[in-house]
ChimeraX commands (.cxc) that place a marker at each C-alpha (Angstrom):
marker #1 position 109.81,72.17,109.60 radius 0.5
marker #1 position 113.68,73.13,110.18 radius 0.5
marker #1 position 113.41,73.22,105.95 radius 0.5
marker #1 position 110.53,75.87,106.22 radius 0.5
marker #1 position 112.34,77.91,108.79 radius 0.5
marker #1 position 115.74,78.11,106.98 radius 0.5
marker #1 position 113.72,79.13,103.92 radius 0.5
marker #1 position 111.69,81.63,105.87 radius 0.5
marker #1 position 115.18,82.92,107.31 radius 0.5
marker #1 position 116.59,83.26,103.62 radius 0.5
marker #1 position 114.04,85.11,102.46 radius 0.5
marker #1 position 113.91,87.78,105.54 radius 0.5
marker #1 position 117.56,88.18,104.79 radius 0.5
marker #1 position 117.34,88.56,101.24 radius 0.5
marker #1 position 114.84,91.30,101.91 radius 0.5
marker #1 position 116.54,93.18,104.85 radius 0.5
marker #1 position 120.47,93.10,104.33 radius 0.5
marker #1 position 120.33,93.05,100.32 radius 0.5
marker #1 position 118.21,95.06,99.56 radius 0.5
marker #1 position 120.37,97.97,100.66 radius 0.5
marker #1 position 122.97,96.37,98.71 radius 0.5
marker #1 position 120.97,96.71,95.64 radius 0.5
marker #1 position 120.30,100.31,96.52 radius 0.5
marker #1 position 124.10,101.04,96.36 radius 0.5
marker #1 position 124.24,99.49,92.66 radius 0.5
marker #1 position 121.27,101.65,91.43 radius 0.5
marker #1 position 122.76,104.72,92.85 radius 0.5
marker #1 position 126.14,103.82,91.55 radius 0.5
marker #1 position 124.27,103.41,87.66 radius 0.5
marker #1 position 122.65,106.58,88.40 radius 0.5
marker #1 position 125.17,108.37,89.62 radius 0.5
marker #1 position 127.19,106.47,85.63 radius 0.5
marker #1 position 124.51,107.99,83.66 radius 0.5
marker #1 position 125.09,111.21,85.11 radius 0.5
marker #1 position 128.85,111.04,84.24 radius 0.5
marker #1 position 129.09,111.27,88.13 radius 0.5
marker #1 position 131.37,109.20,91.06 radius 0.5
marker #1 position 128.48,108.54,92.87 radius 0.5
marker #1 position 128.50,106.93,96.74 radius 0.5
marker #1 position 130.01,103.25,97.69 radius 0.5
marker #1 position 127.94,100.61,97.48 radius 0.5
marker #1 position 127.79,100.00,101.32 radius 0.5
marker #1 position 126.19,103.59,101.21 radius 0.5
marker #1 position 122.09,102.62,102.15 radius 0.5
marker #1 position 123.78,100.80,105.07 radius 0.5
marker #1 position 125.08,103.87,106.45 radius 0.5
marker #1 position 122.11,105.97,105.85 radius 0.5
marker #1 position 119.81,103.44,107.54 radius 0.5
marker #1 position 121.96,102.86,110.46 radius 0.5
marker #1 position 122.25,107.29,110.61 radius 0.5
marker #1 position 118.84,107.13,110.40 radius 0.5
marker #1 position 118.19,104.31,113.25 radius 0.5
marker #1 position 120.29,106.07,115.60 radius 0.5
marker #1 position 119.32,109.85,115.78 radius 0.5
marker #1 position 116.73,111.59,118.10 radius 0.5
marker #1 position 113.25,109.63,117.69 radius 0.5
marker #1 position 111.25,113.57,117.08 radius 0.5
marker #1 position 107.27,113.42,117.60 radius 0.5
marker #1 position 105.27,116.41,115.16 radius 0.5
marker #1 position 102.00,114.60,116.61 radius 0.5
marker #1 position 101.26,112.57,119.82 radius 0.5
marker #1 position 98.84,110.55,117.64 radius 0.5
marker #1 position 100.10,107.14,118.71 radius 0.5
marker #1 position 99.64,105.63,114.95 radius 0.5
marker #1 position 103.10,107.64,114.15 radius 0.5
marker #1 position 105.17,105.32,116.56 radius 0.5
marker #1 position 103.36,101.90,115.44 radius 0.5
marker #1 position 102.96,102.72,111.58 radius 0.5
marker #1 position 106.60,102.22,110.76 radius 0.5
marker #1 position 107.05,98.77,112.75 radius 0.5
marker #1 position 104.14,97.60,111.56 radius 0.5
marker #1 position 104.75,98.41,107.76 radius 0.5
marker #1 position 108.08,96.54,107.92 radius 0.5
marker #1 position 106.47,93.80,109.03 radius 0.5
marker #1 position 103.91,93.39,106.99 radius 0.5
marker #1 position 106.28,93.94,103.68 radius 0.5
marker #1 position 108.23,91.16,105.38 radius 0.5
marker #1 position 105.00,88.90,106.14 radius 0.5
marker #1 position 104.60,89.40,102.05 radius 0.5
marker #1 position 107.89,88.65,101.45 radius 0.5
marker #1 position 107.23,85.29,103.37 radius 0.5
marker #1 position 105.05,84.72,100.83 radius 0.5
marker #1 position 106.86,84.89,98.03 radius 0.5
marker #1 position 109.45,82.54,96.41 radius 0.5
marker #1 position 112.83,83.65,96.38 radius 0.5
marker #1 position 114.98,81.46,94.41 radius 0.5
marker #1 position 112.27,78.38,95.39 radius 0.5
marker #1 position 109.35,76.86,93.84 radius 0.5
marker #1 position 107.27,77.07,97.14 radius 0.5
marker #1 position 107.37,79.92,99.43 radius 0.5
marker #1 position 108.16,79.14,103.07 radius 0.5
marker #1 position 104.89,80.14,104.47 radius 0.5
marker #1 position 102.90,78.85,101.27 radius 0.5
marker #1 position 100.75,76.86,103.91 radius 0.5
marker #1 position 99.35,79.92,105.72 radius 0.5
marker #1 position 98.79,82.23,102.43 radius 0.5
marker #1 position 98.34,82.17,98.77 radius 0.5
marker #1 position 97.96,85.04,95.89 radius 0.5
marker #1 position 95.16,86.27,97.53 radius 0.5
marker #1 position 96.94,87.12,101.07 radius 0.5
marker #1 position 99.91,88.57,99.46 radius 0.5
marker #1 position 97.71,91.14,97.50 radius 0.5
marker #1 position 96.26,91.59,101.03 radius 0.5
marker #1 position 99.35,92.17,102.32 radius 0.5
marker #1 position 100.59,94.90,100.28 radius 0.5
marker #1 position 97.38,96.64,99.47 radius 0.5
marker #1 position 97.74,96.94,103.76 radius 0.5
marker #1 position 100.95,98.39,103.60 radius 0.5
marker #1 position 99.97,100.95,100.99 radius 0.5
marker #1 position 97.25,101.72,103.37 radius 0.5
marker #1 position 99.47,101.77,106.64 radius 0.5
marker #1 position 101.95,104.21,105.07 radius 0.5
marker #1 position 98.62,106.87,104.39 radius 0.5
marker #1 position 97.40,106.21,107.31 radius 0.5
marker #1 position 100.83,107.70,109.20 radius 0.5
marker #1 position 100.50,110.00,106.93 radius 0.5
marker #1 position 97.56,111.48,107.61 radius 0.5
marker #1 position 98.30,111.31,111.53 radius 0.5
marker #1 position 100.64,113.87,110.67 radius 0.5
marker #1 position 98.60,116.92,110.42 radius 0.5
marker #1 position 100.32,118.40,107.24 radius 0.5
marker #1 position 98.96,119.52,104.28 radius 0.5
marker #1 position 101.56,118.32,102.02 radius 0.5
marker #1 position 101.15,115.29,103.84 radius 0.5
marker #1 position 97.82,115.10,102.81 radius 0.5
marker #1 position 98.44,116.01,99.41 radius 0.5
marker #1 position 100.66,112.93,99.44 radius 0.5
marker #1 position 98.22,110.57,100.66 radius 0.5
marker #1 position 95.34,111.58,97.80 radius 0.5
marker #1 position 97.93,110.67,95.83 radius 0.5
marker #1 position 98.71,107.43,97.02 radius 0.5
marker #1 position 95.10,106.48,96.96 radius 0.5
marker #1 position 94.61,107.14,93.48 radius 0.5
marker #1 position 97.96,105.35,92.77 radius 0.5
marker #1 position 96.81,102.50,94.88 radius 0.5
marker #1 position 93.44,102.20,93.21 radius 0.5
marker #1 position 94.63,102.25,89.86 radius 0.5
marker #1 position 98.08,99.99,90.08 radius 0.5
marker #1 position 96.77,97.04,92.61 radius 0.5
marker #1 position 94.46,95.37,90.77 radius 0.5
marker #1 position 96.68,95.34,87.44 radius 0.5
marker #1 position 98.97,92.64,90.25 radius 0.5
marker #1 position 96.12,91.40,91.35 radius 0.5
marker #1 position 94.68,89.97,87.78 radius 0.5
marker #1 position 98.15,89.28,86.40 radius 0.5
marker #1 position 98.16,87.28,89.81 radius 0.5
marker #1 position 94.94,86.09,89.49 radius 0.5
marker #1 position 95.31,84.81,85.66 radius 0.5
marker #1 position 98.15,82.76,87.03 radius 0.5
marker #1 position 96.14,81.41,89.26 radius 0.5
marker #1 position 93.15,80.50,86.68 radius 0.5
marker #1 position 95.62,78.89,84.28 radius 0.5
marker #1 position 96.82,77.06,87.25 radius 0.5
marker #1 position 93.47,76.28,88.73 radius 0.5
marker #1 position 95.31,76.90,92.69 radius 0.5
marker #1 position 95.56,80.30,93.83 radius 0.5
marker #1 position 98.70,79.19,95.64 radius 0.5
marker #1 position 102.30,80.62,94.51 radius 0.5
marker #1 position 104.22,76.99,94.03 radius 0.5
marker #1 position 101.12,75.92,92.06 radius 0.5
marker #1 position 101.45,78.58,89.29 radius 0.5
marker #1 position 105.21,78.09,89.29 radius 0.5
marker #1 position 105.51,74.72,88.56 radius 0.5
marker #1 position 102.51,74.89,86.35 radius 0.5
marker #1 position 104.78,77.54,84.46 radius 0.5
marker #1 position 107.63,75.41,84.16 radius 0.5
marker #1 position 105.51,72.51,83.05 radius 0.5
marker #1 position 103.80,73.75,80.77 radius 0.5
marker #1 position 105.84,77.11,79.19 radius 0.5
marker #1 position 104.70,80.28,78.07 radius 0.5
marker #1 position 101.33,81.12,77.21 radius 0.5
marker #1 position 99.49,84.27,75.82 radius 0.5
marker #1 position 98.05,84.78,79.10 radius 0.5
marker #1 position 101.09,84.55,81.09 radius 0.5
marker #1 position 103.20,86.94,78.53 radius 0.5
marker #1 position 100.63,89.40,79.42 radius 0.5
marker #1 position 100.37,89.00,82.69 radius 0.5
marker #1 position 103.89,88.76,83.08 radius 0.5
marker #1 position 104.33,92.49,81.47 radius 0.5
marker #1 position 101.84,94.04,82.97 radius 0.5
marker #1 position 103.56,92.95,86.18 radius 0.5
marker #1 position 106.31,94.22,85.24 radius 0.5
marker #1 position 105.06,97.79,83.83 radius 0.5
marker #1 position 103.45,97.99,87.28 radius 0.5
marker #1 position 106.61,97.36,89.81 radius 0.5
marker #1 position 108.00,100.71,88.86 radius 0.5
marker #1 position 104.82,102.40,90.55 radius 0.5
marker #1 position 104.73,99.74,93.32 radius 0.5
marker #1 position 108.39,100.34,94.27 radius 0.5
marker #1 position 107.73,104.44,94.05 radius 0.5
marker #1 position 110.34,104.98,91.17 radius 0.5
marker #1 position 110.25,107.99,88.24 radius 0.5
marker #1 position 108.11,108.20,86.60 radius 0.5
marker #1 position 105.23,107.47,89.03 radius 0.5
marker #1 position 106.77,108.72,92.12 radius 0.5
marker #1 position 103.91,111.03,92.27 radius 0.5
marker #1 position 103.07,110.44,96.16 radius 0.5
marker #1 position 106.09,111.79,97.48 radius 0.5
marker #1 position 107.53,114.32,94.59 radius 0.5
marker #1 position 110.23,115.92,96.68 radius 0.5
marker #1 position 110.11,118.93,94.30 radius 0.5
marker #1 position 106.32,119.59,94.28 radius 0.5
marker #1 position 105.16,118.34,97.62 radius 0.5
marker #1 position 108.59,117.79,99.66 radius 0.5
marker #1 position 108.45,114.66,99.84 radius 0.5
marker #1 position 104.76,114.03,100.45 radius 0.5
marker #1 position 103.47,111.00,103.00 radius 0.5
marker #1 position 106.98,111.02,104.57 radius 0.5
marker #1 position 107.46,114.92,105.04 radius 0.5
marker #1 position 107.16,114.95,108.81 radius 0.5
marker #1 position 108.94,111.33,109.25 radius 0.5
marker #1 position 112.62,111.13,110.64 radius 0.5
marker #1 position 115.19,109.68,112.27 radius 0.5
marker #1 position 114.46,105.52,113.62 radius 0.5
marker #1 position 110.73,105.61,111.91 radius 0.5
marker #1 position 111.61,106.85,108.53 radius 0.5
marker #1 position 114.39,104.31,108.89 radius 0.5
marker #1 position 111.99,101.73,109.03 radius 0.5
marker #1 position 109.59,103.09,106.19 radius 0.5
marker #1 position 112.82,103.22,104.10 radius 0.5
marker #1 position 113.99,99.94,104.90 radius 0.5
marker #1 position 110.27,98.55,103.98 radius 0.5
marker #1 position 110.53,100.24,100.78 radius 0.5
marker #1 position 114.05,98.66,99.72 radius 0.5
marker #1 position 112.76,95.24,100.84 radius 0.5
marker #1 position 110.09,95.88,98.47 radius 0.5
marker #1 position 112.44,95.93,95.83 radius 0.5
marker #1 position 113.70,92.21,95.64 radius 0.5
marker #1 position 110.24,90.68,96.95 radius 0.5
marker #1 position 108.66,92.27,94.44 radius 0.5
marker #1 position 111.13,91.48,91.53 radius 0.5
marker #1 position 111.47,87.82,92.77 radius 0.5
marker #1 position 107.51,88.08,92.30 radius 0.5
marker #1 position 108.39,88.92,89.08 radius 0.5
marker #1 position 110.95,86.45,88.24 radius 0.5
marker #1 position 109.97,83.35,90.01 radius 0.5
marker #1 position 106.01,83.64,89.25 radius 0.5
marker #1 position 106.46,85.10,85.37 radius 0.5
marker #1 position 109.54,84.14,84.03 radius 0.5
marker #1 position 110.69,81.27,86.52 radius 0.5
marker #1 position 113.25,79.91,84.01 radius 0.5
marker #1 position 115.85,78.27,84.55 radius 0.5
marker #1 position 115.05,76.10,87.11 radius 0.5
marker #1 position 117.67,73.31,88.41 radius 0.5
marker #1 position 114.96,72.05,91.94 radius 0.5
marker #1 position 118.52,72.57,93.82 radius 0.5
marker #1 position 118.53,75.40,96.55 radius 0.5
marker #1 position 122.37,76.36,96.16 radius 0.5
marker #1 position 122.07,76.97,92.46 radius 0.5
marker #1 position 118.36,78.49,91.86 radius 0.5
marker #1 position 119.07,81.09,94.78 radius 0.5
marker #1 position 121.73,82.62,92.85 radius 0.5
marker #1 position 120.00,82.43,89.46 radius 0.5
marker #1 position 117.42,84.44,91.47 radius 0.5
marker #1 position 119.67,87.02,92.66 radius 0.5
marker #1 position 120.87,87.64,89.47 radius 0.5
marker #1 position 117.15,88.13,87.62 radius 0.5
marker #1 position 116.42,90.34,90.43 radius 0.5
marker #1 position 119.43,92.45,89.79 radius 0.5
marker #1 position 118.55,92.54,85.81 radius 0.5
marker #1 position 115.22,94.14,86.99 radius 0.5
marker #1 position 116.15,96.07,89.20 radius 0.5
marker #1 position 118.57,97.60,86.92 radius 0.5
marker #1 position 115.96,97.78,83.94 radius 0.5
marker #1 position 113.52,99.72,86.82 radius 0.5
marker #1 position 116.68,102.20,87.72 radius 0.5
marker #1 position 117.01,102.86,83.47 radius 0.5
marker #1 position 113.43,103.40,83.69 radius 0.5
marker #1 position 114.10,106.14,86.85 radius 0.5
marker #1 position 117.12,107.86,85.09 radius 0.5
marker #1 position 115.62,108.35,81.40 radius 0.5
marker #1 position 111.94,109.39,82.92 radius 0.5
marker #1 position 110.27,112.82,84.13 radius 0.5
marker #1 position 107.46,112.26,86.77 radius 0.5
marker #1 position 104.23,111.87,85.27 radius 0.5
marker #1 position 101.34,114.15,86.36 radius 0.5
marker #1 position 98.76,112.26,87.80 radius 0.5
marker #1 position 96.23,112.39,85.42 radius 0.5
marker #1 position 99.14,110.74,83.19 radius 0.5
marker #1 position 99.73,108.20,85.62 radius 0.5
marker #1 position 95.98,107.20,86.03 radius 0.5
marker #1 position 95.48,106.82,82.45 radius 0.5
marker #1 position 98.78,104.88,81.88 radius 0.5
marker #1 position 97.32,102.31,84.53 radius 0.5
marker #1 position 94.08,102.24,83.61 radius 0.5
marker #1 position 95.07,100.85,80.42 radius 0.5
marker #1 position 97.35,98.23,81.91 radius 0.5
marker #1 position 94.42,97.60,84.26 radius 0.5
marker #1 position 93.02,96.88,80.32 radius 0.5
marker #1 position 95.90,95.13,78.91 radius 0.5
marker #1 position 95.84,92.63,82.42 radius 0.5
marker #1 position 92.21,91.97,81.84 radius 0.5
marker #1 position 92.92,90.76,78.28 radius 0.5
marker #1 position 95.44,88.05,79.53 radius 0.5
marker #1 position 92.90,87.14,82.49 radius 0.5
marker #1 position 90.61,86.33,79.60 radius 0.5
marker #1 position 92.69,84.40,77.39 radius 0.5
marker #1 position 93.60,82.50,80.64 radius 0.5
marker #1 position 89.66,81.92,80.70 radius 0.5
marker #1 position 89.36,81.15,77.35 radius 0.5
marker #1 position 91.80,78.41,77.47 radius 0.5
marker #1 position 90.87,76.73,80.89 radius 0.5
marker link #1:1,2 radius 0.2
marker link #1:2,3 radius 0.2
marker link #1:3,4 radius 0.2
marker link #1:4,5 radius 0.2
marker link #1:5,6 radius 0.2
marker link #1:6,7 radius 0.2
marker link #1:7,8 radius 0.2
marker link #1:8,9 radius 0.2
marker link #1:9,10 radius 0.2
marker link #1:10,11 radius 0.2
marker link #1:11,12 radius 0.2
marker link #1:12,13 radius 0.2
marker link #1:13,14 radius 0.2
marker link #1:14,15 radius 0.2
marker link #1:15,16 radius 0.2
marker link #1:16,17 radius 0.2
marker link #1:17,18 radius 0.2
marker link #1:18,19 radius 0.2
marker link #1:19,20 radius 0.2
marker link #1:20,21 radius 0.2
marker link #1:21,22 radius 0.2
marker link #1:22,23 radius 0.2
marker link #1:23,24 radius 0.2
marker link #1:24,25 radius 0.2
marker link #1:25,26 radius 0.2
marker link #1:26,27 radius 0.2
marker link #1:27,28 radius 0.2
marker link #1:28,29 radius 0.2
marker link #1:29,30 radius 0.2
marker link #1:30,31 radius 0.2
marker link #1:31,32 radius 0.2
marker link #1:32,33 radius 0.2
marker link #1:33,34 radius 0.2
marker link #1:34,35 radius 0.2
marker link #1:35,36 radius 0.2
marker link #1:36,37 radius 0.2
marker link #1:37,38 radius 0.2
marker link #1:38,39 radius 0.2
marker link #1:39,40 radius 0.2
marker link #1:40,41 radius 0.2
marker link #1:41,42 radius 0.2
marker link #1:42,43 radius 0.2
marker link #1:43,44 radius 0.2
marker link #1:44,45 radius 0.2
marker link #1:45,46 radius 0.2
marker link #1:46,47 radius 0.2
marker link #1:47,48 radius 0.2
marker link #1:48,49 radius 0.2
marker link #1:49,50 radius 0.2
marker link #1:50,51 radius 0.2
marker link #1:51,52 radius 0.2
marker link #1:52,53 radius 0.2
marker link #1:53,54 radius 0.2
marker link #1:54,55 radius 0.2
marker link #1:55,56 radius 0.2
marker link #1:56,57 radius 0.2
marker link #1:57,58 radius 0.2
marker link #1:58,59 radius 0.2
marker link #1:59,60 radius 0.2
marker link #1:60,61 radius 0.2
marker link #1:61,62 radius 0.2
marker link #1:62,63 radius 0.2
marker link #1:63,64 radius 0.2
marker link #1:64,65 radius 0.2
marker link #1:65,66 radius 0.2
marker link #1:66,67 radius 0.2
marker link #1:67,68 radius 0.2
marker link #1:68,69 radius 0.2
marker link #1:69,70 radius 0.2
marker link #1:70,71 radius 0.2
marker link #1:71,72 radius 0.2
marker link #1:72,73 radius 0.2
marker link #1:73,74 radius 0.2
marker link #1:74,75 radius 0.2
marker link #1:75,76 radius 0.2
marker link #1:76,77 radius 0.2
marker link #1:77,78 radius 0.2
marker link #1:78,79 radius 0.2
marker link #1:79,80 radius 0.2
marker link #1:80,81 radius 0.2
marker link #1:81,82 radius 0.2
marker link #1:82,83 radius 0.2
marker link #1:83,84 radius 0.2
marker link #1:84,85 radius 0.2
marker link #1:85,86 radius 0.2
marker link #1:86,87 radius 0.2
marker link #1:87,88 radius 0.2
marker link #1:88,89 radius 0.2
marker link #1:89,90 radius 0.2
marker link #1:90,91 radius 0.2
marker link #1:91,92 radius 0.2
marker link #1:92,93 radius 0.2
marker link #1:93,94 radius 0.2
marker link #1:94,95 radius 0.2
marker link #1:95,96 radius 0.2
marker link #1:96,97 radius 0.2
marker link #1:97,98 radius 0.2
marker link #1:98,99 radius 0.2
marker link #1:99,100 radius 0.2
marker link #1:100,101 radius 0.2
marker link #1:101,102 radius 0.2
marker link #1:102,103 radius 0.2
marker link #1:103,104 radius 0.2
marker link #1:104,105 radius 0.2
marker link #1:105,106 radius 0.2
marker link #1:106,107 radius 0.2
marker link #1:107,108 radius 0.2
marker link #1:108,109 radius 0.2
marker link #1:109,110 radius 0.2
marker link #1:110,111 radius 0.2
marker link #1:111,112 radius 0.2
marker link #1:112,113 radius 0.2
marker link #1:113,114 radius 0.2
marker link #1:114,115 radius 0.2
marker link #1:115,116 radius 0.2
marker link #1:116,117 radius 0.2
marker link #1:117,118 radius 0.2
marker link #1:118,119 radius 0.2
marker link #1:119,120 radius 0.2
marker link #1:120,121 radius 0.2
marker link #1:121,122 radius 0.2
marker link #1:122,123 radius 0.2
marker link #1:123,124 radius 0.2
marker link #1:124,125 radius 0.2
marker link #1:125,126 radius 0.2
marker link #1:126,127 radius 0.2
marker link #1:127,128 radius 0.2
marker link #1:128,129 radius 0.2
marker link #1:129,130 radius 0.2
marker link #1:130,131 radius 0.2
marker link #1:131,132 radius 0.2
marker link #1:132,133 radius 0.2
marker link #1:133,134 radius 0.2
marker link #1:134,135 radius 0.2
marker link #1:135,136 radius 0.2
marker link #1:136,137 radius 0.2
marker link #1:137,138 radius 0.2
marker link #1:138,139 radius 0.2
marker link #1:139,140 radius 0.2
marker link #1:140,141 radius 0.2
marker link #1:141,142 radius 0.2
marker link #1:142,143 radius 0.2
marker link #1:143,144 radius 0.2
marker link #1:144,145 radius 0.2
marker link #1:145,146 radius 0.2
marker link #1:146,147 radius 0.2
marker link #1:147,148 radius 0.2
marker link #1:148,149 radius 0.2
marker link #1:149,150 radius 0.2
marker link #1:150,151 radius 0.2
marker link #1:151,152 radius 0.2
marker link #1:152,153 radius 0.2
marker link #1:153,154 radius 0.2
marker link #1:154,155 radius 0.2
marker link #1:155,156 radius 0.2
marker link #1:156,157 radius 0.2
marker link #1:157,158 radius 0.2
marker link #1:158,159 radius 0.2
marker link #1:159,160 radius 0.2
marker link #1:160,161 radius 0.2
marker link #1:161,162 radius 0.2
marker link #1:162,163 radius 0.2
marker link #1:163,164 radius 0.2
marker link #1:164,165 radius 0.2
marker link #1:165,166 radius 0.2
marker link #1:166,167 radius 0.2
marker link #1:167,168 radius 0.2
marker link #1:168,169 radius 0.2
marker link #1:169,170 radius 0.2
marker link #1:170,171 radius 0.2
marker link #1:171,172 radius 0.2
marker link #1:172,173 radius 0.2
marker link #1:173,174 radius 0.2
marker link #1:174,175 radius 0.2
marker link #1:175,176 radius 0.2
marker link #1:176,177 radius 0.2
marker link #1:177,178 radius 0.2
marker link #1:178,179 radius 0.2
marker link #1:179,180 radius 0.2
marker link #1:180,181 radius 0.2
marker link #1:181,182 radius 0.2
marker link #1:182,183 radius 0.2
marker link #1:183,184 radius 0.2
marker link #1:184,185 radius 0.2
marker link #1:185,186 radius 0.2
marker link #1:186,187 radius 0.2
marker link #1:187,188 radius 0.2
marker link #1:188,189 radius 0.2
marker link #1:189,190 radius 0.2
marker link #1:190,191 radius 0.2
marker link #1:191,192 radius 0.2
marker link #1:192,193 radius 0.2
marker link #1:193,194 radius 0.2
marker link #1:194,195 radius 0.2
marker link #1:195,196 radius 0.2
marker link #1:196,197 radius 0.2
marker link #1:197,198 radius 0.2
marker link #1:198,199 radius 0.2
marker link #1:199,200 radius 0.2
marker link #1:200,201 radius 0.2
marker link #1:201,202 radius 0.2
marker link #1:202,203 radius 0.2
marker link #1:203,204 radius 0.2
marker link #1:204,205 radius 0.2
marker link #1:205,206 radius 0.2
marker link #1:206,207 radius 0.2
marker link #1:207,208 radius 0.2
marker link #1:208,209 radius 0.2
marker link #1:209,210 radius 0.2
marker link #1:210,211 radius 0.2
marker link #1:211,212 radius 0.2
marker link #1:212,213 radius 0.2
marker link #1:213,214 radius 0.2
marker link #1:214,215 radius 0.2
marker link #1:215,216 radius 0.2
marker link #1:216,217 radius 0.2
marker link #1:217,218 radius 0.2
marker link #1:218,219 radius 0.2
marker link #1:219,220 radius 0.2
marker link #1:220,221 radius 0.2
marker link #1:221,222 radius 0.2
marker link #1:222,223 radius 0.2
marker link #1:223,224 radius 0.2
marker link #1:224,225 radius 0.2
marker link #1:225,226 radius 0.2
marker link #1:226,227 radius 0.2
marker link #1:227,228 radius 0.2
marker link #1:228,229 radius 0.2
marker link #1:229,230 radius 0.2
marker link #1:230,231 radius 0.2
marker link #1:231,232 radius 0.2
marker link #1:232,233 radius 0.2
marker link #1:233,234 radius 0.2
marker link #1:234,235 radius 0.2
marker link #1:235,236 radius 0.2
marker link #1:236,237 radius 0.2
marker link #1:237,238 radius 0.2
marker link #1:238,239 radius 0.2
marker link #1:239,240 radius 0.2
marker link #1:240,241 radius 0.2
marker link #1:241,242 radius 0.2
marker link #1:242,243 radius 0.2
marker link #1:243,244 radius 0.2
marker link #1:244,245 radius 0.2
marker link #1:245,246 radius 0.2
marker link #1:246,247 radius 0.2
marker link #1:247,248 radius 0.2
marker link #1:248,249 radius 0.2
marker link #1:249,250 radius 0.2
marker link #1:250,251 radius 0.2
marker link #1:251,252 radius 0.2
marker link #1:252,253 radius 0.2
marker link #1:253,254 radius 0.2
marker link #1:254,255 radius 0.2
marker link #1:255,256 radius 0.2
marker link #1:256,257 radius 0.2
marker link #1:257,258 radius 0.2
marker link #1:258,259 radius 0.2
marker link #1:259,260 radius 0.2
marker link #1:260,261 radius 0.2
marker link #1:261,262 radius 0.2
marker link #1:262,263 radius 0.2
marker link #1:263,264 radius 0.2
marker link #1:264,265 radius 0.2
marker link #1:265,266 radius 0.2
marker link #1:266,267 radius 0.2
marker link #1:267,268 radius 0.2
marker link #1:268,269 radius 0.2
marker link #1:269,270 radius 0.2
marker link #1:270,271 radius 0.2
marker link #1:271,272 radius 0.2
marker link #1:272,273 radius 0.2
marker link #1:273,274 radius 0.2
marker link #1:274,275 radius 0.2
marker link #1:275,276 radius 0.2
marker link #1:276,277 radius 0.2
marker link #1:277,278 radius 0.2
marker link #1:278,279 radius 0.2
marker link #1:279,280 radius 0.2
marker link #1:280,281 radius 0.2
marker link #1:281,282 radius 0.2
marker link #1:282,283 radius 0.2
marker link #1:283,284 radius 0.2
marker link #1:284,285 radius 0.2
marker link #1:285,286 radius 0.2
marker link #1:286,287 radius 0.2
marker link #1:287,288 radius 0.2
marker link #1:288,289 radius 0.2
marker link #1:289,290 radius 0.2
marker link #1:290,291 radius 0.2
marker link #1:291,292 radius 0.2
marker link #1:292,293 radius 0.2
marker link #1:293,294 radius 0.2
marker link #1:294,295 radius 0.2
marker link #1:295,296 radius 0.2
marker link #1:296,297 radius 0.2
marker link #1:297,298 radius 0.2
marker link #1:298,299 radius 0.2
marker link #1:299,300 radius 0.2
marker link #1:300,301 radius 0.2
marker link #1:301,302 radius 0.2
view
């Protein structure tokens, strides 16, 4: 139990107070590729305390603007429970497998249009079509890379695929999976070029247009979280090598795969334009494709 908690603990952590850490190194690369200076790394900290501690402003008295942002946080932190971060098992692996996590962040997705559209403004609105479309098209590649993991593994549960990963190396099936996963986390994490939902330039910023001060603090926050639980997804599920079984060494090794990707998904940012949506719909629908093919060769050789 005090083993699950500790782990549990670790992983909250690792989303909440590195994530902004992270942050400061992509804007620092960005900032290199523009032949700029660019902010300190403790920069994200700053912005998110700013953020915490001016004037709480209401556009709407629809109550779903005060509770959206708390409970997005905590759900991307519920999903982050569920991953492993630097472990073979995630500390909640008990209470959830593949198929809660999806549930998990397809709720988020859904939280963040719903405070959205409690709003009342049209560019607001604009922004949540978006989303919708984005959510419709780049969930269920996740969910069938996820799923294929689980087939090959015959447990939908996270420590199952994992050490059926290491056991038995990489397959077809699991290559695929593993970069269609990865093709997909740029959209997930709202990065160029699919950040089509909030497109400060077209629609000024889109689902978060009317958000400031503590709650877009907290919608921020959830968003920079989703950065390492969703590359440790990445690293631990699909390429979980190497693996030593001790805490103190494969904690690190994680840290550092997660910074690789997050670095590869800030080239990505730099180099790209936005997509138009009909760009961005296509693009996923033939990942959606390209996941289906490693579900079936996942099939084929159960």
């Amino acid at each position: 139990m005090n083993y699950t908690i500790g782990i549990g603990i670790l992983n909250i952590g690792l989303a909440l107070f590195l994530s902004p850490f992270l942050e400061g190194i992509v804007r620092k690369l960005r900032a290199f590729i523009h032949s700029r200076k660019g902010p300190p790394l403790r920069q994200p900290y700053y912005d998110l305390l700013k953020l915490l501690g001016k004037e709480n402003l209401e556009v709407s008295p629809n109550y779903l603007l005060r509770l959206a942002p708390i409970v997005y946080l905590t759900t991307i932190l519920i999903a982050g429970l569920l991953v492993p971060m630097g472990t073979i098992s995630p500390p909640i692996a008990a209470a959830g497998d593949v198929i809660v996590f999806i549930y998990f962040t397809t709720l988020a997705a859904v939280i963040i249009m719903m405070s959205a559209a409690a709003s009342e403004s049209p560019y607001a609105q604009i922004g949540v079509s978006r989303e919708m479309m984005m959510l419709l098209t780049v969930e269920p590649v996740i969910a069938i890379a996820l799923i294929t993991g689980a087939v090959n593994a015959h447990s939908l549960r996270m420590s199952d695929i994992v050490m059926w990963y290491l056991t038995n190396g990489p397959t077809v099936s699991m290559v695929i999976a593993g970069v269609s996963v990865f093709l997909a986390v740029q959209a997930q994490l709202g990065k160029l070029p699919f950040d089509i939902s909030e497109a400060e330039q077209e629609i000024m910023g889109g689902l978060f247009i009317e958000m400031s001060g503590p709650k877009y603090a907290l919608f921020k926050w959830g968003f920079l979280a989703k950065q390492v639980i969703f590359a440790s997804l990445f690293c631990q599920i699909f390429v979980p090598w190497p693996a030593t079984f001790t805490l103190w060494l494969d904690v690190p090794i994680n840290l550092l795969k997660v910074l690789i990707v997050v670095v590869f998904v800030c080239l990505i940012d730099v180099v790209n334009p936005r997509l138009r949506i009909d760009q961005a719909i296509r693009y996923f629908l033939v990942m959606v494709f390209v996941a289906l093919m490693g579900l079936v060769f996942a099939l084929v050789q159960a």
